[in-house]
C-alpha positions, 0 to 999 in steps of 0.5 A: 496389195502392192505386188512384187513390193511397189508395182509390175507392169503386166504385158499382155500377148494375145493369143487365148481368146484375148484381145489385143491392146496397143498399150500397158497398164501399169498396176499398183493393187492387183489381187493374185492367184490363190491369194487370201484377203484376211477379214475384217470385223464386218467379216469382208476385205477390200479388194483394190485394183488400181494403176495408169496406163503407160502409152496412149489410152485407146479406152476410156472405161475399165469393168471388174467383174467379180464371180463368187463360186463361178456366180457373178457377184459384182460388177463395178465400172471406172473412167480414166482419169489422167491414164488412172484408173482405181476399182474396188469392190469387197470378197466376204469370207467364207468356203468360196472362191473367187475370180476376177475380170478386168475389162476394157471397154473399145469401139463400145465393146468389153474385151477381156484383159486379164483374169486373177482365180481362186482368191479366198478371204479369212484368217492368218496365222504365223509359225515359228520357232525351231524343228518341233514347229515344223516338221514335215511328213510323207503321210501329211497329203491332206490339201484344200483349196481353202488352205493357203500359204505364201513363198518358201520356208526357207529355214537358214538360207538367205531368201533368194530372186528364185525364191521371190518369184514363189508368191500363193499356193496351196499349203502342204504338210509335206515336203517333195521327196521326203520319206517319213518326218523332217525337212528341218533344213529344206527349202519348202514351197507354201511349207506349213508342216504337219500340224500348221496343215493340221490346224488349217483342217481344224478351222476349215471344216468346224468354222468353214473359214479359209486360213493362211499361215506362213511358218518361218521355222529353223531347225535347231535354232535359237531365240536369239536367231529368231530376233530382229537385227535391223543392223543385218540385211533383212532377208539374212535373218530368220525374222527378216525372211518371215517378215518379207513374205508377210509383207509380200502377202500383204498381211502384215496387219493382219496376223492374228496370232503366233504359234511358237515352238522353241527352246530346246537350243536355250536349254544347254548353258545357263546363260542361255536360259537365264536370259530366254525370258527378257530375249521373249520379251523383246521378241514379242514387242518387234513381233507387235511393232511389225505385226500389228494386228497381233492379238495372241502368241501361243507357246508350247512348253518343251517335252523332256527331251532333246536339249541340254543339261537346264531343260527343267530351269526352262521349262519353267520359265516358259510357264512364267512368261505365260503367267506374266503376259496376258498375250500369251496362252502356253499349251503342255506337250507332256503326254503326246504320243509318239515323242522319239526324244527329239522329234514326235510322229506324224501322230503326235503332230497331229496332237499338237493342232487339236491341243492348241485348236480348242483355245484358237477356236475359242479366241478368234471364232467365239467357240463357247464351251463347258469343257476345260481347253487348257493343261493343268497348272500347279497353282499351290503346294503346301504341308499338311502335316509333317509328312504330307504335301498336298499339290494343288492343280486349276482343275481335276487331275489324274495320275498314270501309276506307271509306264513301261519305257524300253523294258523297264517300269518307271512310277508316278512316284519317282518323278517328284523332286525336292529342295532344301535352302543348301540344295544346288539341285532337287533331289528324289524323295522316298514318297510312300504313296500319292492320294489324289483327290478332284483337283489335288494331290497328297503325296506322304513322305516315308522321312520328315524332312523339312522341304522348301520347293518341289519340282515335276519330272526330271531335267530330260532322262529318267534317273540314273538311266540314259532313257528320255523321259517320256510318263508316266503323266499327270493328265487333266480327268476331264481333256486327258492333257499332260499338266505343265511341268514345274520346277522348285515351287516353294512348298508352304 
């Protein structure tokens, strides 16, 4: 990769047991400390070590030696040629790591120049989209050598020279000083937040495949300051900043998917939801266009909560955009544990990368399995009768009869709400009983009135209280995830 963008010149100052040299070689490719070379298809990346030097040449000949786990792994050797010199050689992936010497050879003697360590090959991934994609927690100390991340996550602040000179490190959950969830709004070294650190555990150990992710998360943000301006200055924008550290890191080509938790910001004018689908849209597309070994976007639909008065309205624009592009999977938060009406626990992070790892695992690491990964989705509502309405879901539900939320019990049956032609909103129905059956739902009407659309859980409070929603769920019999919310499905 080209560091520091174009090219440095490394100045050597003996002392360390390294020989001194009269000249400089100016590098063009060098690998760098902690950096993660992401894999081909062969499951190897190139490694290229290339420059001139600046002065006159008191060498001829330049040796990389490569270690893999501290074992010689290979040697390749380069003549000058005009003050150039070029090497490459290839790291395969894998829970090892390795270390680089370069060599100069002078009076038939190898002195060593320079030594790169803890270099990983594997995958990388992208996070993004507001507070929910990243939050931080004291209680995420999880580390591993074989989890990597680039620069500093800096929500809204412009990327500055200190910031650039923050390249590999180890990925955190964590944030320095922080005390329980948050660092919506803090600088953050190689932040990953808890369940991008989570989801990094989930590949490592199962598919002992080193990751690197970048997370360019802003809290409270919008779609539209997540979108490319290319008429701003690059690093003034959230797009912008993500995009220069993966290109620094030297992956612009080879993300392999987004994970994208945003929209609570979109809920709070009509207009803004109305015109989420077609801003998606274009953002996928620059997405594609500068990442472009983009192969999938993973995209969770919101918890009722935090958000304004159409958080139902988008909600289901969110499963549509899902429904309507092959690229992009959406999982469901209904169900996670530990929902604040804003924010989750540490808990209900965690929750989040093992919802989303089966469908990774399954995309990217040839995971085969019987089990059912994805949420249930309504797929057909219709009258059975005049009184009945059958719902049917992609795979066998069940139903939490009711919960209990601040001293008062809320049930299954009051979340379902119906549309006639004149009705500007859904209104609550008298359901005298709900039946279920493998993959449907009956719900019998105590009136026979003549419904046209029925929707699933309230906008974000339990009616007539000022309580966030938070169950009872339909849940998936077989994976125990709450199904994706709908809103105003035409009843047949």
């Amino acid at each position: 990769m080209k560091s520091f963008k174009l090219y440095f010149i490394l100045f050597i100052f003996l002392g360390q047991g390294i020989t001194s040299f009269s000249q400089e070689l100016k590098f063009y490719n060098l690998p760098e400390n902690y950096q993660l070379y992401a894999r081909d298809s062969s499951n190897n990346a190139s490694v290229l070590i290339s420059g001139e030097v600046i002065g006159v040449p008191d060498f001829k000949k330049l040796t990389l030696k490569v270690f893999k786990n501290d074992v010689l792994f290979d040697s390749k050797e380069d003549t000058l040629q005009n003050k150039k010199f070029s090497i490459t050689t290839k790291v395969d992936a894998g829970l090892h790591q390795f270390r680089f010497e370069l060599y100069l050879q002078k009076n038939s003697k190898d002195s060593l120049y320079l030594t790169v360590d803890n270099v990983v090959c594997g995958d990388a991934y992208i996070i993004s989209g507001q507070s929910n994609s990243h939050a931080s927690s004291s209680l995420s100390t999880y580390s591993s050598p074989y989890c990597r991340s680039f620069g500093v996550k800096t929500g809204y602040e412009t990327y500055n020279e200190e910031d650039k000179k923050v390249r590999w490190g180890l990925a955190t959950g964590n944030l320095k000083d922080l005390e329980g969830i948050g660092g919506w709004f803090k600088k953050n070294p190689f932040g990953v937040g808890v369940w991008g650190m989570e989801l990094m555990k989930l590949i490592v150990e199962k598919h002992k495949v080193p990751v690197c992710i970048i997370n360019g998360g802003s809290g409270s943000s919008s779609i539209e300051q997540n979108m490319l301006y290319p008429e701003k200055p690059s690093l003034e924008t959230s797009f912008g900043r993500l995009a220069y550290r993966v290109d620094q890191a030297g992956l612009k080509d080879k993300i392999k998917a987004i994970l994208w938790h945003q929209g609570e910001t979109n809920t709070n004018t009509e207009e803004s939801y109305l015109s989420y689908s077609s801003n998606f849209k274009t953002l996928v597309n620059d997405w594609k266009r500068v990442y472009t070994g983009l192969e999938k976007v993973y995209l969770f639909q919101l918890h009722p909560g935090c958000g304004g008065d159409y958080a139902s309205e988008f909600r289901e624009i969110q499963y549509q955009i899902a429904n309507q592009n092959e690229m992009v999977n959406i999982m469901s938060t209904t169900g996670v544990i530990g929902h604040d009406g804003c924010h989750f626990s540490y808990e209900g992070y965690l929750e989040f990368a093992h919802r989303i790892s089966p469908l990774v695992s399954r995309d990217f690491y040839n995971q085969k399995t019987n089990a059912i990964i994805t949420p249930p989705i309504l797929i057909n509502a219709f009258y059975k009768n005049k009184k009945e309405i059958v719902l049917e879901f992609n795979q066998p539900i069940f139903l939490e009869e009711k919960k209990e939320v601040k001293g008062k019990i809320h049930y299954i049956k009051e979340q379902f709400f119906f549309g006639t032609t004149t009705d500007i909103k859904p209104k609550k129905s008298s359901i005298e009983s709900i039946k279920i059956a493998n993959n449907s739902l009956t719900l019998t009407l105590k009136n026979g009135v003549k419904y046209q659309d029925i929707t699933y859980l309230p906008n974000k409070v339990y009616e007539n209280t000022t309580d966030i929603y938070n169950g009872p769920w339909i849940r998936g019999a077989q994976n125990n995830l709450g199904a994706l919310s709908f809103h105003r499905k035409k009843i047949q």
